[in-house]
N, C-alpha and C positions, 0 to 999 in steps of 0.2 A: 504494500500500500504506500507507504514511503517513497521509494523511488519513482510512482506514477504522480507524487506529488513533488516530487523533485523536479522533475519533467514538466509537469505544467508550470511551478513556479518560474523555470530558466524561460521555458518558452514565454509567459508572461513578461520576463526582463529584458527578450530581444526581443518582440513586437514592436514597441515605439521607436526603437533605434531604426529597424527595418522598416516601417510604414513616415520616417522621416525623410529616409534614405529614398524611397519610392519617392513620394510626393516631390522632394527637391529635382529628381533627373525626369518625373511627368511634365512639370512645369520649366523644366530644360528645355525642355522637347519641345512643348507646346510654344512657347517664348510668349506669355500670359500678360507678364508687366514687367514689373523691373528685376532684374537680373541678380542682383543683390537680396533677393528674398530665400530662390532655392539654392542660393549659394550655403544662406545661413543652415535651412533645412539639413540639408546635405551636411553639415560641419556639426550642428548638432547630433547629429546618427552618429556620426564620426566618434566622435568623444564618448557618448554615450556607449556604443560599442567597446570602446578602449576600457571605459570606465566597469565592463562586462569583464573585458581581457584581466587586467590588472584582481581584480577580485575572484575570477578564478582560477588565475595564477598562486594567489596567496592560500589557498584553500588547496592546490592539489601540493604546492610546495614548500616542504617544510622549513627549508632556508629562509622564505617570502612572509613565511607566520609572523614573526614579529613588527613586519611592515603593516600586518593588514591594521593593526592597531594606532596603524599614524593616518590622520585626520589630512595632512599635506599631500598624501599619495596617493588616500582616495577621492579628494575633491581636486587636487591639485594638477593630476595626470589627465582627469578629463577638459580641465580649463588649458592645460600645455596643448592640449591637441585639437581644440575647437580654435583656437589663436591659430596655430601652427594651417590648420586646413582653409579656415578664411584669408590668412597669409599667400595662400598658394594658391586662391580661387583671383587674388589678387594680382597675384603675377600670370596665371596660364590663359584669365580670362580678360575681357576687355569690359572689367566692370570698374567702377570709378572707386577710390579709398572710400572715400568721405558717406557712400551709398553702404558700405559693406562695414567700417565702421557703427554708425548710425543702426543699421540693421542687427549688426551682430551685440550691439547693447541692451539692442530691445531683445536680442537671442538669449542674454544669459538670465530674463527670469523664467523660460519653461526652461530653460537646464537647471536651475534651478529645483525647479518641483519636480520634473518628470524624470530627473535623474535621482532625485531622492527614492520616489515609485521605483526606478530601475536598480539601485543601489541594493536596499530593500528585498523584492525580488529575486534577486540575483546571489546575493549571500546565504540570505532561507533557501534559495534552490540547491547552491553546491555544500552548505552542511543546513540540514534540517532540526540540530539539534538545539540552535539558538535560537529558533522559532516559536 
């Protein structure tokens, strides 16, 4: 029973990384309005993913354990890589600073909550006992 709740928790903590990651390269696709919106979409998935990586990294490795416990590594590695990917939507794409900037501030209050929900999830999924 356990590991089928294991399973749905992970799967619960990658849905919104994965249905951000969509929406950002639909709205690529479609070229809807400004450019700077599915950049952000897309960078949040990004992070949020990461921020997936890094906690199940610390859970299957026991070297990483004493990391899971810093507060910098779990909020901090997904903020490094949501910079890092609008950084790079800056240089590959011909979207303007100041649009992606702008956007990517108003990005960091659903990273905010929905990475809390993904964090959350994600941790109750690879050990179930702190749940």
């Amino acid at each position: 029973m356990s590991e089928n709740l294991m399973l749905v928790l992970i799967g619960k903590a990658v849905a919104p990384p994965l249905a951000l990651i969509a929406a950002g390269f639909a709205w690529f696709h479609w070229r809807l309005s400004i450019p700077a919106i599915p950049a952000t979409l897309i960078s949040l998935g990004v992070a949020l993913l990461a921020g997936i990586i890094v906690i199940g990294a610390g859970y299957s490795f026991p070297n990483m354990s004493p990391l899971m416990h810093s507060l910098l590594l779990i909020g901090g590695f997904p903020l490094l890589v949501y910079a890092a990917t609008l950084a790079l939507f800056v240089r590959t794409t011909n979207v303007s600073k100041t649009a992606i900037v702008v956007c990517g501030l108003f990005g960091l209050i659903p990273l905010y909550f929905v990475g809390g929900y993904v964090v959350i999830n994600a941790a109750c999924g690879f050990d179930i006992r702190g749940c």
